[in-house]
N, C-alpha and C positions, 0 to 999 in steps of 0.2 A: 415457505410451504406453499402459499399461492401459486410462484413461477412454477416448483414444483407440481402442481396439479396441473397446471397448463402443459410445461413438457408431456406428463403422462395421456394427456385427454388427447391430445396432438397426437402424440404416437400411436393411438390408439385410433382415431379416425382414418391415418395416413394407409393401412391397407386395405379399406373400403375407396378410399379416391383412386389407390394406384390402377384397383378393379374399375371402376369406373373409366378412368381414362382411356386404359387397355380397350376395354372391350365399347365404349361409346364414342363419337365426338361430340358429346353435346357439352352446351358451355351451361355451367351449373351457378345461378345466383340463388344464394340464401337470402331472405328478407324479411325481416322481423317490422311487422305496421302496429305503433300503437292503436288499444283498445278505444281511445279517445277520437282517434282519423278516423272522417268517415270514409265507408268504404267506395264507395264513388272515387272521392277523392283520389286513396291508395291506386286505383285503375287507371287512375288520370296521368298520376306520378311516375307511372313505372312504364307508359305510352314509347317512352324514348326506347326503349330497351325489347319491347315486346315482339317487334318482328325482328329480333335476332336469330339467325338462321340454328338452329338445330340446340335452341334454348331453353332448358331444365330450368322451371323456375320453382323457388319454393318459398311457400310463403307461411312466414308464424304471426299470430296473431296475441297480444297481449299486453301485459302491466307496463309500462314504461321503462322503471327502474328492472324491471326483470328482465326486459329485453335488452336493455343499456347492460348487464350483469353478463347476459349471454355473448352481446357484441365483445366486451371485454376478453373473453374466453374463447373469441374468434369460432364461436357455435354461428355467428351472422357477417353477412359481407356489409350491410346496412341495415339502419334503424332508421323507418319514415315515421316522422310522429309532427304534433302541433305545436311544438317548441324546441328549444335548444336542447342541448346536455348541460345539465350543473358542471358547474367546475369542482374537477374532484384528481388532487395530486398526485395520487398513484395510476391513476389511467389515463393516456391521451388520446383525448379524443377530439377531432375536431365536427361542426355543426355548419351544415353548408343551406344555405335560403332556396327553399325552392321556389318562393314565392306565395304572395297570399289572396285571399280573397274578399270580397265584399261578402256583407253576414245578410240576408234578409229570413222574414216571417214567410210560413207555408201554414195553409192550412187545409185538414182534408175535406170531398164534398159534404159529408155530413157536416161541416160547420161552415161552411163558406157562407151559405146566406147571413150568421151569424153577425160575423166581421164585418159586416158594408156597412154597419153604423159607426164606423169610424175607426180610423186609424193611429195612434195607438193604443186611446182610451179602449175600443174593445180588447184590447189585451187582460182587462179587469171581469168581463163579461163571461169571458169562454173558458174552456180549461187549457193551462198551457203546459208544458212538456219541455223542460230543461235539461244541462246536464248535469250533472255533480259538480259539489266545490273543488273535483280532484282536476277536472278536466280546465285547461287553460284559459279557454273562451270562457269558462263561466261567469270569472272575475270581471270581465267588460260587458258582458250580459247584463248583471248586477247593476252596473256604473250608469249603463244609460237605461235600465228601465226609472232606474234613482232620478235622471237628470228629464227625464219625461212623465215624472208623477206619475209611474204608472205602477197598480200594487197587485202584479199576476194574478191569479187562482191557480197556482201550481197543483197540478192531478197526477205528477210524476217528474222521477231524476232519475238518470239513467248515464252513468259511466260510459258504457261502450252505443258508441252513436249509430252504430247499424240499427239494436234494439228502439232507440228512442224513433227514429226513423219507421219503425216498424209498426211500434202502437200508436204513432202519430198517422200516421197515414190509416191505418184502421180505426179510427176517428176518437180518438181516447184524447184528442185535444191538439194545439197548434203548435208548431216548433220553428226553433231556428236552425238554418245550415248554410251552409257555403252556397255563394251563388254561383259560383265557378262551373256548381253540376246542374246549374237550375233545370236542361232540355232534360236530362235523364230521369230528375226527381220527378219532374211532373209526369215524362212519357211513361216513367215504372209504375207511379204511386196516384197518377192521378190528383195529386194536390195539388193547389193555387197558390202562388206570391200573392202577398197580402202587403206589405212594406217590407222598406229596407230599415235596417240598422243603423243611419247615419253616424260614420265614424268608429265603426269595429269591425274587426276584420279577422279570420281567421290565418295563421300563419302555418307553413309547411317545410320542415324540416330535413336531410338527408345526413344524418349522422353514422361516422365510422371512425374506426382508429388509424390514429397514426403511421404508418409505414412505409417501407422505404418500396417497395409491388402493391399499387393497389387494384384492385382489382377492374379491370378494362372498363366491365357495363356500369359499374359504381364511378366511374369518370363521365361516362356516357352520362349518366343520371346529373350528373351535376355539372350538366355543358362545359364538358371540360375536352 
């Protein structure tokens, strides 16, 4: 019944493409970013592919496993997200490294003077801004605030890290993110690096399925 729904869904997309082709030459990437990547990041990832001439990008935005659900059902060409794919026997999927990052502290100007009493005991002092136990960096979050005796004032968690980025920079407390985007965080938001994270790092994903055509800019993507 699955493959069945697939043939049907397929056939059912396939005269909407043959329209498109006909009448466009644009080259058309689906892109499913999990909710957990921040969006910086997503812009950063998809750089390779960006000036391809006369390129239809589209992009979904969402749950992880939903998006892995969709990939499966070839609704996406790629899933960018902060981890692998589970291993799971009925789908083949493979998980290609995009590379990771250094994690540091940001803090917005309403709290900056806050922080210059020290580095990372003021993490006990201000309000700080994590993200859920769904999201994958959490768990290393966790590990070295443990391993630097340090016991937050957590004033929010927040799943999708656009949002946490959002209230954080509007001064609802301190957060961490990839330092990969440090120029952009600071030039958009206006917040300051405060420390690094020594020894966490956040990780970046380019997961798709197995087959025999893959898709050209999804090679591109994965310096292939």
């Amino acid at each position: 019944m699955k493959q069945a729904d697939q043939i049907f869904q397929l056939g059912e997309q396939l005269p909407a493409l043959v329209r498109d082709a006909v009448s466009t030459h644009s080259v058309r990437l689906t892109v499913g970013a999990s909710d957990s990547l921040p969006k910086l990041v997503v812009w950063r990832l998809l750089q390779p592919v960006i000036d391809e001439p006369h390129l239809r990008l589209v992009c979904h935005e969402g749950v992880f496993d939903l998006l892995l659900a969709d990939l499966a059902l070839h609704r996406l060409d790629v899933v960018l997200a902060d981890r692998a794919a589970p291993a799971n026997p009925n789908v083949r999927v493979y998980s290609h490294s995009l590379g990771s990052s250094p994690v540091a502290w940001y803090a917005p100007p309403a709290l900056q003077a806050a922080v210059r009493r020290g580095f990372p005991k003021c993490l006990e002092t201000v309000p700080v801004l994590l993200p859920t136990p769904h999201v994958a960096i959490r768990a290393r979050l966790d590990r070295w605030l443990a391993q630097q005796e340090v016991q937050p004032r957590i004033a929010g968690e927040f799943e999708d890290s656009a949002l946490l980025e959002t209230f954080g920079a509007s001064g609802m407390g301190v957060f961490p993110a990839a330092e990969w985007v440090n120029d952009e965080l600071v030039a958009r938001y206006g917040v300051k690096r405060i420390g690094r994270c020594e020894g966490v790092e956040e990780h970046f994903f380019a997961i798709g399925t197995e087959k025999r055509i893959v898709h050209p800019l999804v090679r591109r993507l994965r310096g292939l």
